[in-house]
N, CA and C atoms of all chains as a GROMACS GRO file, in nm:
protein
  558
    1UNK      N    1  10.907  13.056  18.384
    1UNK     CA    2  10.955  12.930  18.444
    1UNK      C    3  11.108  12.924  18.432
    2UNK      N    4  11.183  12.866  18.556
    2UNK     CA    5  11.321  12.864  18.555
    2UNK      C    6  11.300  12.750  18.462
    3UNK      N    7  11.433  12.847  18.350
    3UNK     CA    8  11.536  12.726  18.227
    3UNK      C    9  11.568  12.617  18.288
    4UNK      N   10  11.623  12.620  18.372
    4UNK     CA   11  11.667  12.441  18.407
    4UNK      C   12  11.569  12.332  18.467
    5UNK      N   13  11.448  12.367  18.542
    5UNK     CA   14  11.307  12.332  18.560
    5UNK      C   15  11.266  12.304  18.399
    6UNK      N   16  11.276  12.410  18.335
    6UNK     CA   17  11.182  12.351  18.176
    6UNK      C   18  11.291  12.249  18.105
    7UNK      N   19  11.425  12.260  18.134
    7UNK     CA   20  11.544  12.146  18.077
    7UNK      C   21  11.475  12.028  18.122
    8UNK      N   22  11.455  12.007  18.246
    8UNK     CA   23  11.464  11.915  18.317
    8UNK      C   24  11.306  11.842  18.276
    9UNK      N   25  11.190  11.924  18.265
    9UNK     CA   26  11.071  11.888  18.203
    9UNK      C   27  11.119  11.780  18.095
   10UNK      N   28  11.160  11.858  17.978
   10UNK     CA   29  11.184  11.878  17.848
   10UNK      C   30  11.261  11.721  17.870
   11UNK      N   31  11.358  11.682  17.916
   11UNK     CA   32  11.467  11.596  17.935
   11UNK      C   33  11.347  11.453  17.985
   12UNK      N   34  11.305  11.473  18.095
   12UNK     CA   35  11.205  11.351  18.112
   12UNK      C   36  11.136  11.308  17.984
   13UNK      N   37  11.033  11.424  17.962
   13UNK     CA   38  10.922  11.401  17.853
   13UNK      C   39  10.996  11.300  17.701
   14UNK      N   40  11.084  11.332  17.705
   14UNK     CA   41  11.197  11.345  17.560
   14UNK      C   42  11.232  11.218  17.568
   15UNK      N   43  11.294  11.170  17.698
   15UNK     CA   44  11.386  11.037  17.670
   15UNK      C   45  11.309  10.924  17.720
   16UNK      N   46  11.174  10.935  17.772
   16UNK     CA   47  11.101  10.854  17.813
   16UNK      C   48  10.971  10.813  17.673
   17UNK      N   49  10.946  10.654  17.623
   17UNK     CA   50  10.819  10.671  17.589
   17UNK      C   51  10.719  10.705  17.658
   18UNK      N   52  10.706  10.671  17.774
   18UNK     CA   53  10.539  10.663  17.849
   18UNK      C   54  10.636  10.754  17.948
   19UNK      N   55  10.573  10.856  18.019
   19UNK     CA   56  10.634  10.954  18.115
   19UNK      C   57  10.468  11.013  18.235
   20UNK      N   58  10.514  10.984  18.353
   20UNK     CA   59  10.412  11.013  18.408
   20UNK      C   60  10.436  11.091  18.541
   21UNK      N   61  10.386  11.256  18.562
   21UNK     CA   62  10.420  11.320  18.664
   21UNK      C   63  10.314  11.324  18.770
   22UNK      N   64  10.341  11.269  18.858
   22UNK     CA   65  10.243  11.223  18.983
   22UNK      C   66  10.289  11.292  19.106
   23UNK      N   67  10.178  11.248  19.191
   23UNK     CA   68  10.186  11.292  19.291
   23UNK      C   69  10.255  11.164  19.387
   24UNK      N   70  10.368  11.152  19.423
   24UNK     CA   71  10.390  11.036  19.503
   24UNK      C   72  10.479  10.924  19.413
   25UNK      N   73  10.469  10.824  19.438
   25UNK     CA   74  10.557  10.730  19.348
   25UNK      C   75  10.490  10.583  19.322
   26UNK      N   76  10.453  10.512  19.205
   26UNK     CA   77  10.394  10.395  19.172
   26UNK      C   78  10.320  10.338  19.316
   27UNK      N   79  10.452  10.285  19.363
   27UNK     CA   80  10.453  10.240  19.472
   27UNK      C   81  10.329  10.245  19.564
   28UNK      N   82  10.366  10.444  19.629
   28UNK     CA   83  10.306  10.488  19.736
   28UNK      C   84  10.318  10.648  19.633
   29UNK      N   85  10.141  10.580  19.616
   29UNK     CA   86  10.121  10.744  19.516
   29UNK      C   87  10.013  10.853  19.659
   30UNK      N   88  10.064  10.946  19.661
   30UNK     CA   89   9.984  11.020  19.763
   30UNK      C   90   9.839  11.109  19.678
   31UNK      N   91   9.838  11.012  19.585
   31UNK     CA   92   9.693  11.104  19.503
   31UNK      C   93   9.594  11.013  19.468
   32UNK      N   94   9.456  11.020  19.490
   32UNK     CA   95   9.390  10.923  19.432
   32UNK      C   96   9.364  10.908  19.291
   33UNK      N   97   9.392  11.003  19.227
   33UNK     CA   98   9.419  11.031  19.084
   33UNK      C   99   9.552  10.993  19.029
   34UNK      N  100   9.650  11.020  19.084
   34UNK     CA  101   9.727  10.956  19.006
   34UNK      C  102   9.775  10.769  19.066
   35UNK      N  103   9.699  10.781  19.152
   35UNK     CA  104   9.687  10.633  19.166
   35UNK      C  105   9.587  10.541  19.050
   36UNK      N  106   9.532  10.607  19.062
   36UNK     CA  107   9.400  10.576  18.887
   36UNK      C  108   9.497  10.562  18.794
   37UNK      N  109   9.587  10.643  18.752
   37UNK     CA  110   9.660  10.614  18.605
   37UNK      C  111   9.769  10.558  18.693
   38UNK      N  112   9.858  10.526  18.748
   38UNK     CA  113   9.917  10.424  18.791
   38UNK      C  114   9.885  10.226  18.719
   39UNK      N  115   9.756  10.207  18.823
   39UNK     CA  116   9.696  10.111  18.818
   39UNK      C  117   9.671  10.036  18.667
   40UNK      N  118   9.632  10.157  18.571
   40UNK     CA  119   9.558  10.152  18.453
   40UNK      C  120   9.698  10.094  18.336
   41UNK      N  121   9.829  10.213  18.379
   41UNK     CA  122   9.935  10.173  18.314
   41UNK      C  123   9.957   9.999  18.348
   42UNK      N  124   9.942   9.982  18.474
   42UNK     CA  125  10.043   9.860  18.568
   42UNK      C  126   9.926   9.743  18.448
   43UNK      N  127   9.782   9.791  18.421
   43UNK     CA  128   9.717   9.662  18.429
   43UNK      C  129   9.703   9.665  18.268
   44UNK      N  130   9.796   9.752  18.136
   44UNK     CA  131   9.816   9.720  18.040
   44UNK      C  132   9.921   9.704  18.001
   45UNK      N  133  10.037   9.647  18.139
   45UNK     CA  134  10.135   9.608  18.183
   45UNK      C  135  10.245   9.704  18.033
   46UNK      N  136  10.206   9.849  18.047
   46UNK     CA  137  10.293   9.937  17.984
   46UNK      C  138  10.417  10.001  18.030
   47UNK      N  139  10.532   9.966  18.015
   47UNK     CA  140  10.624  10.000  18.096
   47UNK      C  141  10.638  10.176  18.062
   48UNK      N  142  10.640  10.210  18.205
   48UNK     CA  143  10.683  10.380  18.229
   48UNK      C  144  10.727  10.376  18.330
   49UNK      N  145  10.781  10.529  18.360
   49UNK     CA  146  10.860  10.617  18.419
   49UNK      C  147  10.788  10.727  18.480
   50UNK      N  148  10.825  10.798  18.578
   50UNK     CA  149  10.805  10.857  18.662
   50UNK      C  150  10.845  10.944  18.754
   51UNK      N  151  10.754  11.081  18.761
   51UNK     CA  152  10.832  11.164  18.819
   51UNK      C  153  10.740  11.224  18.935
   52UNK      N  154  10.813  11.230  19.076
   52UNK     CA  155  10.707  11.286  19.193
   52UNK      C  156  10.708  11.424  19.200
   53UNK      N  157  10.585  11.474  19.156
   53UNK     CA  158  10.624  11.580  19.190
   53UNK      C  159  10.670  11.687  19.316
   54UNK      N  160  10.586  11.590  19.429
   54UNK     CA  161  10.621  11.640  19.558
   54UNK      C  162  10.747  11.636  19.579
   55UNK      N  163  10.839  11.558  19.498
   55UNK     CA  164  10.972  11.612  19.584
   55UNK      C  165  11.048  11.746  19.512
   56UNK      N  166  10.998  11.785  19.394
   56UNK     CA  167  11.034  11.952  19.351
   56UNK      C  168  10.883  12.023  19.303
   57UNK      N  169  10.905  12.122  19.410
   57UNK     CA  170  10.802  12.240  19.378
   57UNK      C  171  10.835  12.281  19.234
   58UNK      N  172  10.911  12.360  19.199
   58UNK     CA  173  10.971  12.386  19.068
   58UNK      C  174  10.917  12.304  18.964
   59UNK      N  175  10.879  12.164  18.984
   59UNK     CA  176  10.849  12.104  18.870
   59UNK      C  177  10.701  12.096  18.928
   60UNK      N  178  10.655  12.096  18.994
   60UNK     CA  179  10.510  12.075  19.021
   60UNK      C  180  10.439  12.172  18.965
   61UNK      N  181  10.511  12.306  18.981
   61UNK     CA  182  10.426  12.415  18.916
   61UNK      C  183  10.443  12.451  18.759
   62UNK      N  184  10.586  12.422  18.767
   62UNK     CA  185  10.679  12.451  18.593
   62UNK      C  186  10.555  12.370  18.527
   63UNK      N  187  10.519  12.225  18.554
   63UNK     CA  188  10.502  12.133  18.395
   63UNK      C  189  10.357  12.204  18.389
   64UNK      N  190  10.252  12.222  18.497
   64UNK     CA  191  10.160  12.290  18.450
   64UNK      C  192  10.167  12.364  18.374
   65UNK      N  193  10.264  12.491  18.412
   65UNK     CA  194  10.269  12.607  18.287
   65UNK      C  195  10.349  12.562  18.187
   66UNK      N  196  10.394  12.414  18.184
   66UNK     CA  197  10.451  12.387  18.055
   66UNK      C  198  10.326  12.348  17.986
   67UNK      N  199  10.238  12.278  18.006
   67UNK     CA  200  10.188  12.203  17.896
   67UNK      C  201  10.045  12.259  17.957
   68UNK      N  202  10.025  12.344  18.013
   68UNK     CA  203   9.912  12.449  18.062
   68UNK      C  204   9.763  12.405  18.057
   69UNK      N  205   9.805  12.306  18.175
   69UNK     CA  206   9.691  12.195  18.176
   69UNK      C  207   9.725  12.213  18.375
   70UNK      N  208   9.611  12.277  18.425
   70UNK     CA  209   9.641  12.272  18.544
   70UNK      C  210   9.617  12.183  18.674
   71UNK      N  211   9.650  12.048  18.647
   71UNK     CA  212   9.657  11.950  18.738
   71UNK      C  213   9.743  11.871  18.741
   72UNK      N  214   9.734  11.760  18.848
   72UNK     CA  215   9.856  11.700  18.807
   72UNK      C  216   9.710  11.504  18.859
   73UNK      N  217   9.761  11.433  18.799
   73UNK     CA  218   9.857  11.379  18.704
   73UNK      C  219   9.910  11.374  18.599
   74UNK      N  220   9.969  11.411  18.488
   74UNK     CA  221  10.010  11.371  18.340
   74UNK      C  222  10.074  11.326  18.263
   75UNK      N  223  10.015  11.246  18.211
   75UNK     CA  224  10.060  11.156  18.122
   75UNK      C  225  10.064  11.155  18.017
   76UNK      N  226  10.270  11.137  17.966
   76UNK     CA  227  10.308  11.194  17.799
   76UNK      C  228  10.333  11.022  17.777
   77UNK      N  229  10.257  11.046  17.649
   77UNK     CA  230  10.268  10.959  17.527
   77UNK      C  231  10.414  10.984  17.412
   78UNK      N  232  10.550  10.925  17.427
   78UNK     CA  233  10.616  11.010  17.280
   78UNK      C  234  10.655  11.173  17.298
   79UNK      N  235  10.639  11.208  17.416
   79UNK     CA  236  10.627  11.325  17.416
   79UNK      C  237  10.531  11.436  17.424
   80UNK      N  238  10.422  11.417  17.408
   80UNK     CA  239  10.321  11.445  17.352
   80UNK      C  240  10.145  11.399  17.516
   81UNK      N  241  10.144  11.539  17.529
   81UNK     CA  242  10.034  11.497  17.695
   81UNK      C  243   9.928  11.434  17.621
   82UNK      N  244   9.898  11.326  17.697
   82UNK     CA  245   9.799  11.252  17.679
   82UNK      C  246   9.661  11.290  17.739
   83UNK      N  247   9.663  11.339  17.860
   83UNK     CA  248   9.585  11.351  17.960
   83UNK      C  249   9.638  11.382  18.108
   84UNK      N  250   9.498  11.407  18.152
   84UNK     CA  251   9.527  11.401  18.305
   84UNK      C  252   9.403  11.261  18.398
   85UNK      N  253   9.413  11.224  18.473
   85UNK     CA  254   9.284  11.100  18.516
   85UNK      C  255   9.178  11.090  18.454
   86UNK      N  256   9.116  11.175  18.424
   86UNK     CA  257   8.978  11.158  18.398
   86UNK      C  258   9.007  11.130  18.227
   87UNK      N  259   9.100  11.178  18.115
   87UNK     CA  260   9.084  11.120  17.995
   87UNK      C  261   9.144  10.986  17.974
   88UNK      N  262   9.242  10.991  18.052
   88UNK     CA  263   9.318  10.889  18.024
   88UNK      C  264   9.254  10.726  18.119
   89UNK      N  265   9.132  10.755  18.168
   89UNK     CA  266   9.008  10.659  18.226
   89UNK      C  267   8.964  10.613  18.138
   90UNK      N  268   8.903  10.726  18.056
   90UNK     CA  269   8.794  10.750  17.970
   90UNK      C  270   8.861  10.645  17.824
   91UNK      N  271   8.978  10.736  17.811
   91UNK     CA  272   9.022  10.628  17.665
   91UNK      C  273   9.072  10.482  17.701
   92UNK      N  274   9.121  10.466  17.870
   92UNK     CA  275   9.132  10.342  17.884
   92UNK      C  276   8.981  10.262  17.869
   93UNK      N  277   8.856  10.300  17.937
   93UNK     CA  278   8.758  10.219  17.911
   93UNK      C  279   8.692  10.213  17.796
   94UNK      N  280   8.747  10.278  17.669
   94UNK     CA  281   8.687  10.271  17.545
   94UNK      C  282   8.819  10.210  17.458
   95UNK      N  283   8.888  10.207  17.500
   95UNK     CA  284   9.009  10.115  17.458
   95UNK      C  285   9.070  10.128  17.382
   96UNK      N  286   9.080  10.334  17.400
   96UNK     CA  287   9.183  10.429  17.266
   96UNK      C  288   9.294  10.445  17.325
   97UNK      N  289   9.295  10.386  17.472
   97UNK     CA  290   9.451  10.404  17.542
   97UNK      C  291   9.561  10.282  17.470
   98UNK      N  292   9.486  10.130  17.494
   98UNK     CA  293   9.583  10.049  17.482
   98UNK      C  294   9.602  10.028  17.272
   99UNK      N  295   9.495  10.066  17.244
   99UNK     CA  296   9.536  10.116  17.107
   99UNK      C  297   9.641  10.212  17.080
  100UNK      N  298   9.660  10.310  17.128
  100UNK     CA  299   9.763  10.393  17.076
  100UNK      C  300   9.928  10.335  17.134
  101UNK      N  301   9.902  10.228  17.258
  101UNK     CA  302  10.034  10.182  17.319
  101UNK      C  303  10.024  10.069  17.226
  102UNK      N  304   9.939  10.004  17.152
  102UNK     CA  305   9.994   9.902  17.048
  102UNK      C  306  10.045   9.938  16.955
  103UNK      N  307  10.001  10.084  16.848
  103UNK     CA  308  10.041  10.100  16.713
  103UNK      C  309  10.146  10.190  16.784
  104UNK      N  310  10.236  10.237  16.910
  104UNK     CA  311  10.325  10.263  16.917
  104UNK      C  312  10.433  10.196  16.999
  105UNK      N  313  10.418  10.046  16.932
  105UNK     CA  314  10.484   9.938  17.010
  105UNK      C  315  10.529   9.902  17.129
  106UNK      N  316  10.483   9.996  17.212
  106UNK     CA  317  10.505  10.005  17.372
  106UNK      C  318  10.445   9.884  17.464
  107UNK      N  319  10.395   9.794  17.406
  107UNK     CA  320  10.304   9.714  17.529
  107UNK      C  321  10.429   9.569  17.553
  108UNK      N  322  10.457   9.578  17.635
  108UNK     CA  323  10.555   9.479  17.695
  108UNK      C  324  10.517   9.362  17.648
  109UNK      N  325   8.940  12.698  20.212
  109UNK     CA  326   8.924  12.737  20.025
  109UNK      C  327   8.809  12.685  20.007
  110UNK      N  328   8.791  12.691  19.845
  110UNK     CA  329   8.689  12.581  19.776
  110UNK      C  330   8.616  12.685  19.719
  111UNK      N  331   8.506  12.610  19.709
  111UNK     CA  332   8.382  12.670  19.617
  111UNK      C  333   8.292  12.605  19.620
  112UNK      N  334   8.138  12.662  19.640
  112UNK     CA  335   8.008  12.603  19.652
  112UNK      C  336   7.955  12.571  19.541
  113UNK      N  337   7.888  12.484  19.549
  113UNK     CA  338   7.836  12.428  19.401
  113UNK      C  339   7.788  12.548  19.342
  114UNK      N  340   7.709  12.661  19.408
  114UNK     CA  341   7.663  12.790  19.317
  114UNK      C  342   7.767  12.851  19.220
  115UNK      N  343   7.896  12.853  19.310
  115UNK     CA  344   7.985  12.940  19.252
  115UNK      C  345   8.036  12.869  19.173
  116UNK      N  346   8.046  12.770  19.168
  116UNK     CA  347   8.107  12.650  19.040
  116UNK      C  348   8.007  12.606  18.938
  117UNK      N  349   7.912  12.655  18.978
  117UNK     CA  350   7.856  12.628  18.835
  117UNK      C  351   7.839  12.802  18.754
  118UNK      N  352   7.825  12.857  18.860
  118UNK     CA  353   7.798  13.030  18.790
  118UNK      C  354   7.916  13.027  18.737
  119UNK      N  355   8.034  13.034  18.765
  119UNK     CA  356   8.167  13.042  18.662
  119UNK      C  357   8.152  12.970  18.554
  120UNK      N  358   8.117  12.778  18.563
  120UNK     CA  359   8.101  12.790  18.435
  120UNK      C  360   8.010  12.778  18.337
  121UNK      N  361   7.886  12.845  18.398
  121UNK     CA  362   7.792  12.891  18.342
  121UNK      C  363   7.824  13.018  18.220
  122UNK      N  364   7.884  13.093  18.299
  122UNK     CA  365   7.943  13.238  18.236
  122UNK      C  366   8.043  13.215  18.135
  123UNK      N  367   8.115  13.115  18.153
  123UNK     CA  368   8.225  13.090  18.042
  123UNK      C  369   8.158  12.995  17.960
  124UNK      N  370   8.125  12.890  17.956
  124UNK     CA  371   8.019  12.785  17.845
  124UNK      C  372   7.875  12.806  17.887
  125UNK      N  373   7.853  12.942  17.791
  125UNK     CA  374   7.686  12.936  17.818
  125UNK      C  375   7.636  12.893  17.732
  126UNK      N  376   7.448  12.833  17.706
  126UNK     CA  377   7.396  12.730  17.594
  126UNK      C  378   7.437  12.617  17.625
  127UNK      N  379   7.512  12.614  17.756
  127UNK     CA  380   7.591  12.453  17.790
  127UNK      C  381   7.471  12.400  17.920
  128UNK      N  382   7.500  12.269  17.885
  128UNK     CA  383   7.424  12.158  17.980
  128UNK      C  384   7.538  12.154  18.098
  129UNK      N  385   7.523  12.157  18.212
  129UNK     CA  386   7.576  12.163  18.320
  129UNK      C  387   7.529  12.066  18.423
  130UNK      N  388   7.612  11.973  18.458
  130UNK     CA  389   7.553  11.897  18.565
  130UNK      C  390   7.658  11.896  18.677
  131UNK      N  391   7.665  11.949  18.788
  131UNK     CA  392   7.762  11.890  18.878
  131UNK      C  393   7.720  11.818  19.006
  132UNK      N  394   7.788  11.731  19.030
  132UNK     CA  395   7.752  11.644  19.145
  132UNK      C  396   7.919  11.655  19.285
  133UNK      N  397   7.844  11.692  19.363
  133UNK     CA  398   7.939  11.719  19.533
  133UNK      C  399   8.002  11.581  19.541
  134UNK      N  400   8.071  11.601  19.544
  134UNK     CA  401   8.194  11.428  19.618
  134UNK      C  402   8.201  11.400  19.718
  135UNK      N  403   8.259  11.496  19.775
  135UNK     CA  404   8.267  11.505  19.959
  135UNK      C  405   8.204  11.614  20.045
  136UNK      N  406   8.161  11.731  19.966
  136UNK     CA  407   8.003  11.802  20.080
  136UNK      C  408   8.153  11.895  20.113
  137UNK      N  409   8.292  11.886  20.072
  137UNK     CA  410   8.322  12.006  20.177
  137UNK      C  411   8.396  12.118  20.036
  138UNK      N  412   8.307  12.111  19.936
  138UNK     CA  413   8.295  12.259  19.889
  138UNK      C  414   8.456  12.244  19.795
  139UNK      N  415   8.533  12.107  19.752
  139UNK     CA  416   8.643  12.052  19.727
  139UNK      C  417   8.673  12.026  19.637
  140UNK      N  418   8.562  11.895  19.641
  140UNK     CA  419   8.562  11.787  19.530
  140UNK      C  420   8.448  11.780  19.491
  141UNK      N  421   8.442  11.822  19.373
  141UNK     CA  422   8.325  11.761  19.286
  141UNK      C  423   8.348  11.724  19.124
  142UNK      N  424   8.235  11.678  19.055
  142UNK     CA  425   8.258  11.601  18.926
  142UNK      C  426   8.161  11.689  18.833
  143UNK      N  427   8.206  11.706  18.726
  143UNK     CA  428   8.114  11.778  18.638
  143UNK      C  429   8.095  11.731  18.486
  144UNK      N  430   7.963  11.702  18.470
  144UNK     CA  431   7.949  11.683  18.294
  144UNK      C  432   7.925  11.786  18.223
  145UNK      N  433   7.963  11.833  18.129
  145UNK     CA  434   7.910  11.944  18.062
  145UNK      C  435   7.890  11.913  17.921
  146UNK      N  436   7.763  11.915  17.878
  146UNK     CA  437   7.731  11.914  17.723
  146UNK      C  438   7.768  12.093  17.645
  147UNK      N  439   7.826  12.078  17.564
  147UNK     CA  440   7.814  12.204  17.474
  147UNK      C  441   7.872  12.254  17.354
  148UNK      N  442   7.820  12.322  17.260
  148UNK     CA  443   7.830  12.307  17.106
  148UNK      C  444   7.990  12.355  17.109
  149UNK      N  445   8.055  12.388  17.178
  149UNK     CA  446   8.151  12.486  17.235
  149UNK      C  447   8.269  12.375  17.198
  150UNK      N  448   8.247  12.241  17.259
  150UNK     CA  449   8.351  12.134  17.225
  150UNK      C  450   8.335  12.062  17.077
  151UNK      N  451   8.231  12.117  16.970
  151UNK     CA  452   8.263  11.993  16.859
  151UNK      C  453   8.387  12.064  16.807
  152UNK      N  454   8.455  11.984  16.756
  152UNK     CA  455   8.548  11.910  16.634
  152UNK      C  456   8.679  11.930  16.709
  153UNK      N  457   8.723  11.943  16.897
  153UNK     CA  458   8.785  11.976  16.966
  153UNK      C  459   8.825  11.844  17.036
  154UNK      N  460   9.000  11.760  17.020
  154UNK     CA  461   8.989  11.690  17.064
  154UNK      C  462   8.953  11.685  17.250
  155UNK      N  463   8.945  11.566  17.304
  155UNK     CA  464   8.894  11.560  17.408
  155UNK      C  465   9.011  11.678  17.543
  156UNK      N  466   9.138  11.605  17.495
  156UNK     CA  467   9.208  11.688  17.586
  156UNK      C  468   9.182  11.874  17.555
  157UNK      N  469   9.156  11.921  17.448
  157UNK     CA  470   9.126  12.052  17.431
  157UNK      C  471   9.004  12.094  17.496
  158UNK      N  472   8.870  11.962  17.470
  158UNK     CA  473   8.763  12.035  17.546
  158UNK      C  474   8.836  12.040  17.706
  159UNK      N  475   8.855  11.945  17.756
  159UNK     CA  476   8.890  11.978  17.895
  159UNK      C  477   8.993  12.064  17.944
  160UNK      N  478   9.043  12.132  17.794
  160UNK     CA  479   9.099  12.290  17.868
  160UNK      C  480   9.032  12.336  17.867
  161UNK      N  481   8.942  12.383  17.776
  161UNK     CA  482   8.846  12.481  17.732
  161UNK      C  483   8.766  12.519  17.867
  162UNK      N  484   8.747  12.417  17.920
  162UNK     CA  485   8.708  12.386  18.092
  162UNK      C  486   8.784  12.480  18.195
  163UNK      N  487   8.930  12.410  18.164
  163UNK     CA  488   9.001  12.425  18.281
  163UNK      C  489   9.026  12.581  18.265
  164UNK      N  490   9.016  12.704  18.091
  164UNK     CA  491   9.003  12.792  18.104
  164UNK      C  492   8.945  12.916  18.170
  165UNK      N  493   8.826  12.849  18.170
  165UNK     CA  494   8.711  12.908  18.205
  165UNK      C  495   8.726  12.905  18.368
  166UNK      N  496   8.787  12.805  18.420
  166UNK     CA  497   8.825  12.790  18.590
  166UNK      C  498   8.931  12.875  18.592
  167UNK      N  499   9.009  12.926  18.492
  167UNK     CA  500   9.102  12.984  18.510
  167UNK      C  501   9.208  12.984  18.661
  168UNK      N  502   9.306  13.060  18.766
  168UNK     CA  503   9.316  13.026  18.854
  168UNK      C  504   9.273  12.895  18.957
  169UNK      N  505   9.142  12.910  18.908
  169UNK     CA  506   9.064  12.887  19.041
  169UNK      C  507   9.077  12.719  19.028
  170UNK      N  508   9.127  12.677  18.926
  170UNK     CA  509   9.111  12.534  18.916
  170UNK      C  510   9.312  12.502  18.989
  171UNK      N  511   9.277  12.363  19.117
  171UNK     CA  512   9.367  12.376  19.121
  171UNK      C  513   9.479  12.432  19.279
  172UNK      N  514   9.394  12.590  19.270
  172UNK     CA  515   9.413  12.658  19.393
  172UNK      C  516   9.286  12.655  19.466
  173UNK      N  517   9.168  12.745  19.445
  173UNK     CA  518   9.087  12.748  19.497
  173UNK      C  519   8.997  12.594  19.496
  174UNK      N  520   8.993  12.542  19.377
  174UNK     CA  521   8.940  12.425  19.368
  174UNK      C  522   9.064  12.316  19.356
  175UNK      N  523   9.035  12.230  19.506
  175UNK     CA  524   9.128  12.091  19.474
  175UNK      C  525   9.136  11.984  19.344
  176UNK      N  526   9.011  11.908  19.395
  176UNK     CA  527   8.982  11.836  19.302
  176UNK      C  528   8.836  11.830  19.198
  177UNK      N  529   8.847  11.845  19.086
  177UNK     CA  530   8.733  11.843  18.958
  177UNK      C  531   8.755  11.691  18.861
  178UNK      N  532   8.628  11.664  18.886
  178UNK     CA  533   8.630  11.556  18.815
  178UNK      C  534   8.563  11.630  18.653
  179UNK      N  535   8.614  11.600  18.532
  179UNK     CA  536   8.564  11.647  18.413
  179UNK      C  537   8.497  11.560  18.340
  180UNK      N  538   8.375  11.553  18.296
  180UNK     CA  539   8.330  11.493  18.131
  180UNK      C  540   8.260  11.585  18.067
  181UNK      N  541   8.337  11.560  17.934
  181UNK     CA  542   8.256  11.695  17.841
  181UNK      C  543   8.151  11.603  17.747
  182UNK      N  544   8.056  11.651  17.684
  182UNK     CA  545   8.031  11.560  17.534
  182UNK      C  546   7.938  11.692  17.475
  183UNK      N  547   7.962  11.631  17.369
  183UNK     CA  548   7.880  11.738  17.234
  183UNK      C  549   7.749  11.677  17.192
  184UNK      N  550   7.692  11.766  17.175
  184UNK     CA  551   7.507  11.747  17.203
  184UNK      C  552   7.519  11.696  17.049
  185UNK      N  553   7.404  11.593  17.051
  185UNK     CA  554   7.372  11.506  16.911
  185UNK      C  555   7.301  11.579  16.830
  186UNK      N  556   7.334  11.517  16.718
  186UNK     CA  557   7.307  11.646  16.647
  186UNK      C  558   7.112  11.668  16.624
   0.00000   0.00000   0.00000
């Protein structure tokens, strides 16, 4: 993976608490998956950040082989991948998502 | 592209065998589908690890050949 693609990973993940690489943007997400964790963030009104991946190839393919999880949406906690849609559903409807955004003071 | 439910489950049949396998078609065009898989393969593995352990076994194919996979893993009671 180009160094400045993994800087540039590395640099989001790092300075963001909640960091989320999607397909598309909050807004107008072009994925039905990452429209799922969109929604889920918006409705435990957790403030994050965001990165499309459609507008750099380089990072669309880089963060996979960064954190070698081959899909996209994902979502870093602290740094640290949380998931991709389907866990980050799963711990929202068992309610280990908005637990870990409370004991890491993130909930607006 | 894609893959037929045969070939998606024979892959991960071959990689989690002794595993409970269920997959269900989304959209019929060989794309999207959702899969549960029970197997002794995921205890003491948090959740995001079993669903590499998954996405291993798809190796490539998850991704390129396969668009979208829906995942649930769980570990058989004891």
């Amino acid at each position: 993976m180009d160094k400045k693609i993994k800087e540039s990973i590395e640099q989001e993940i790092n300075s963001n608490d909640v960091h989320l690489f999607m397909k598309g943007t909050p807004l107008f997400p072009q994925c039905g998956f990452s429209s799922t964790v969109v929604q889920i963030l918006t409705y435990l009104e957790v403030p994050f950040t965001t990165t499309n991946v459609l507008d750099n190839e380089g990072i669309r393919e880089g963060i996979k082989e960064f954190s070698n999880w081959p899909t996209i949406p994902q979502l870093y906690v602290k740094g640290e991948l949380m998931g991709g849609c389907d866990i980050i559903k799963e711990m929202f409807e068992n309610g280990e998502l908005k637990e870990i955004f409370e004991n890491e003071n993130l909930l607006s | 592209m894609g893959m037929t439910k045969d070939e998606l489950f024979e892959v991960l049949n071959n990689g989690l065998s002794e595993s409970v396998i269920e997959i269900q078609d989304l959209a019929g065009d060989n794309d999207h589908y959702a899969v549960k898989i029970i197997s002794n393969k995921f205890r003491g593995l948090s959740k995001i690890n079993q669903h590499k352990l998954v996405y291993d076994v798809l190796g490539k194919k998850m991704g390129y050949t396969l668009h979208a996979l829906s995942i649930k893993t769980e570990v058989p009671k004891e």
